[in-house]
Biotite code that builds the C-alpha atoms (Angstrom):
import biotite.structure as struc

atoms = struc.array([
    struc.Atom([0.687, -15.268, 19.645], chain_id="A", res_id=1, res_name="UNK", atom_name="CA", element="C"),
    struc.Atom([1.251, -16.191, 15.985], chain_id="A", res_id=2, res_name="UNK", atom_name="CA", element="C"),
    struc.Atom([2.331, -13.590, 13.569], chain_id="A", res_id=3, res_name="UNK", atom_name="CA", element="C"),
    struc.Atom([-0.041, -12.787, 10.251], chain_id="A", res_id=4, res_name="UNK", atom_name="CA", element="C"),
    struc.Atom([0.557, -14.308, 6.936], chain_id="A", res_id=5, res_name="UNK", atom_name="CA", element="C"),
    struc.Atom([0.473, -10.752, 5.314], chain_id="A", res_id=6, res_name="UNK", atom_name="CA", element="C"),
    struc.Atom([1.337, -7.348, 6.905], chain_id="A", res_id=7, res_name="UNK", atom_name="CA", element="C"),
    struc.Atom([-0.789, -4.247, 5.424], chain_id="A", res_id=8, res_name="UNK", atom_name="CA", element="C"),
    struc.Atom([0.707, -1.196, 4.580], chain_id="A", res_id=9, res_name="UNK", atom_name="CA", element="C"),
    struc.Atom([-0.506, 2.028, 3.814], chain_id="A", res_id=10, res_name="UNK", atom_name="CA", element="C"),
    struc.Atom([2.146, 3.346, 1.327], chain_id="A", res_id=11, res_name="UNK", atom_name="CA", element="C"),
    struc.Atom([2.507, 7.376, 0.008], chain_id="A", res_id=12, res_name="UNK", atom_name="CA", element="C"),
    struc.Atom([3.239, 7.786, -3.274], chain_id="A", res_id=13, res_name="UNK", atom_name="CA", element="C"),
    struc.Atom([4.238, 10.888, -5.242], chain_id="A", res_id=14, res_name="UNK", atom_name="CA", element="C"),
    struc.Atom([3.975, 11.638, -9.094], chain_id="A", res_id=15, res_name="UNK", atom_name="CA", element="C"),
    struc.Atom([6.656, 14.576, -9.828], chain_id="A", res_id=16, res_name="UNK", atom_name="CA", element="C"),
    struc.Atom([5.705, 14.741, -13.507], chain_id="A", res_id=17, res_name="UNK", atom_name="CA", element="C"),
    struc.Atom([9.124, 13.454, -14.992], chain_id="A", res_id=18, res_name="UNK", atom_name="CA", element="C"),
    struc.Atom([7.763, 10.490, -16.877], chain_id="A", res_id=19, res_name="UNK", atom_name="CA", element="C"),
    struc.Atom([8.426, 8.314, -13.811], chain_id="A", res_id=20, res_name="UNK", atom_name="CA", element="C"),
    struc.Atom([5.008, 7.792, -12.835], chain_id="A", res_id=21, res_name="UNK", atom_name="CA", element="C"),
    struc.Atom([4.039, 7.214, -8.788], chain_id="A", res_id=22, res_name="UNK", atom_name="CA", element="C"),
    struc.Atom([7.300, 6.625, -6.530], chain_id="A", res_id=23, res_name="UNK", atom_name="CA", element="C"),
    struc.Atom([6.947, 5.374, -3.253], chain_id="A", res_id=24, res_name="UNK", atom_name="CA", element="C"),
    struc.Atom([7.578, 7.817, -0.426], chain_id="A", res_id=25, res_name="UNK", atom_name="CA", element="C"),
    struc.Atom([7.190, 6.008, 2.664], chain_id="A", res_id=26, res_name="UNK", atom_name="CA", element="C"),
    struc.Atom([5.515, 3.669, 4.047], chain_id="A", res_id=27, res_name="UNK", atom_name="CA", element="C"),
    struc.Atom([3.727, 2.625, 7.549], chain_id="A", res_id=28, res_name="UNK", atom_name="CA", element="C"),
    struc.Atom([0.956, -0.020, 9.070], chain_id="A", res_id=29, res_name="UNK", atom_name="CA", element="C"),
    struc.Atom([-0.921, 3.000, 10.655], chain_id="A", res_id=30, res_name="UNK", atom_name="CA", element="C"),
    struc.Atom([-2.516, 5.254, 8.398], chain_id="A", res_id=31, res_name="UNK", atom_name="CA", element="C"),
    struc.Atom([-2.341, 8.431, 11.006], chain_id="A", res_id=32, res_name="UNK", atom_name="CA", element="C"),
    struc.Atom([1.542, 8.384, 10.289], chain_id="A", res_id=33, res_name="UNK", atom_name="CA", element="C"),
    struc.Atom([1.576, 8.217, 6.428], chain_id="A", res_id=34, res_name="UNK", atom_name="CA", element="C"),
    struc.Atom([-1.548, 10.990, 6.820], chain_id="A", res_id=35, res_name="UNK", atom_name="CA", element="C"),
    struc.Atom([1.333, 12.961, 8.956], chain_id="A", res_id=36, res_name="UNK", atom_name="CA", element="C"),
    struc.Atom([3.811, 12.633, 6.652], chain_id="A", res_id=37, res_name="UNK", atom_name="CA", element="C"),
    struc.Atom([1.225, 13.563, 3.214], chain_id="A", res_id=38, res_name="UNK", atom_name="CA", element="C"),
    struc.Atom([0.831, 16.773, 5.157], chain_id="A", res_id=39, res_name="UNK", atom_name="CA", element="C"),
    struc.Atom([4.663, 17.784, 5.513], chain_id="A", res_id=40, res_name="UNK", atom_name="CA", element="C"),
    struc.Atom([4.664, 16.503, 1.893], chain_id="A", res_id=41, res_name="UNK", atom_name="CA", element="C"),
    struc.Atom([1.904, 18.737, 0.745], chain_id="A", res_id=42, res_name="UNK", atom_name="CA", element="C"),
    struc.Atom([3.713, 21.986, 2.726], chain_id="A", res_id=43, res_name="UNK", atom_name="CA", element="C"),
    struc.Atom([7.330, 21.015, 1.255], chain_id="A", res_id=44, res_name="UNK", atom_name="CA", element="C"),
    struc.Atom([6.850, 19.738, -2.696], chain_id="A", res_id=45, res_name="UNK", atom_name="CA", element="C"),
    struc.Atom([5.393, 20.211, -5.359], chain_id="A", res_id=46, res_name="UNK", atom_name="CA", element="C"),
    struc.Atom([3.523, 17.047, -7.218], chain_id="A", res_id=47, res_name="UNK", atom_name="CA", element="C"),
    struc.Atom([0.493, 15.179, -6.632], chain_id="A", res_id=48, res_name="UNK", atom_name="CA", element="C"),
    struc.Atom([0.865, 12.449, -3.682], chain_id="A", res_id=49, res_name="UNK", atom_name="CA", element="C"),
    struc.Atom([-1.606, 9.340, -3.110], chain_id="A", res_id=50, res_name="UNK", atom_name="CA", element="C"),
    struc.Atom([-1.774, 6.981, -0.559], chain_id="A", res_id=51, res_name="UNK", atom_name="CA", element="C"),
    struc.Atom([-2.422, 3.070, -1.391], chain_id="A", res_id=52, res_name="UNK", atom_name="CA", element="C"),
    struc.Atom([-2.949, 0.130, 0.226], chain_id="A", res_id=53, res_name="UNK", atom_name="CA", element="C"),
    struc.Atom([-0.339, -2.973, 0.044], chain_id="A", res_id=54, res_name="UNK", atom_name="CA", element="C"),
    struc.Atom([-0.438, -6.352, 1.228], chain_id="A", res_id=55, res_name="UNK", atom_name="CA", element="C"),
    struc.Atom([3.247, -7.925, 1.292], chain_id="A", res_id=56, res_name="UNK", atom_name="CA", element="C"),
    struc.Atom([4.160, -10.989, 3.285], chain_id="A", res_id=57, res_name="UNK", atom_name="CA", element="C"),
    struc.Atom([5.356, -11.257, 6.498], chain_id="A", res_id=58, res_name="UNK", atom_name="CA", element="C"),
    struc.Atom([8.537, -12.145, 7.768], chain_id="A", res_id=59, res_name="UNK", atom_name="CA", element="C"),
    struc.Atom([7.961, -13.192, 11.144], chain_id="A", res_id=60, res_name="UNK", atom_name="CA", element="C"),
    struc.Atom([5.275, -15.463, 9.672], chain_id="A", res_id=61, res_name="UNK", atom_name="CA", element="C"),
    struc.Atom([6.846, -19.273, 10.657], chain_id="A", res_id=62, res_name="UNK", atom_name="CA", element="C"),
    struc.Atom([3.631, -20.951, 8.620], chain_id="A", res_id=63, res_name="UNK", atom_name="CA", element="C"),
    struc.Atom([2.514, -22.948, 11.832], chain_id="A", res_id=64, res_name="UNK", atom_name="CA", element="C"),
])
């Protein structure tokens, strides 16, 4: 089975009001684990925390 050009990711990101802007926290291909770990977020931190969507490419893609 051939590997996808792209992988998706859903990445958390976290805004801790220092100028910065949004960090990246972590990031996963299944959304229930990044939802997991915006929860233990939430409960632990302070800030305001998104989750995006990014497409990067794949390593295991050979281009075959």
């Amino acid at each position: 089975m051939s590997a996808n050009k792209y992988e998706y990711l859903h990445v958390l990101q976290g805004n801790y009001g220092y100028g910065d802007g949004w960090e990246d926290l972590c990031a996963s291909t299944k959304r229930k684990e990044v939802r997991d770990d915006l929860k233990a977020y939430r409960k632990n931190e302070g800030g305001s925390y998104r989750i995006i969507k990014r497409r990067e490419p794949n390593p295991n893609y050979r281009g075959e």
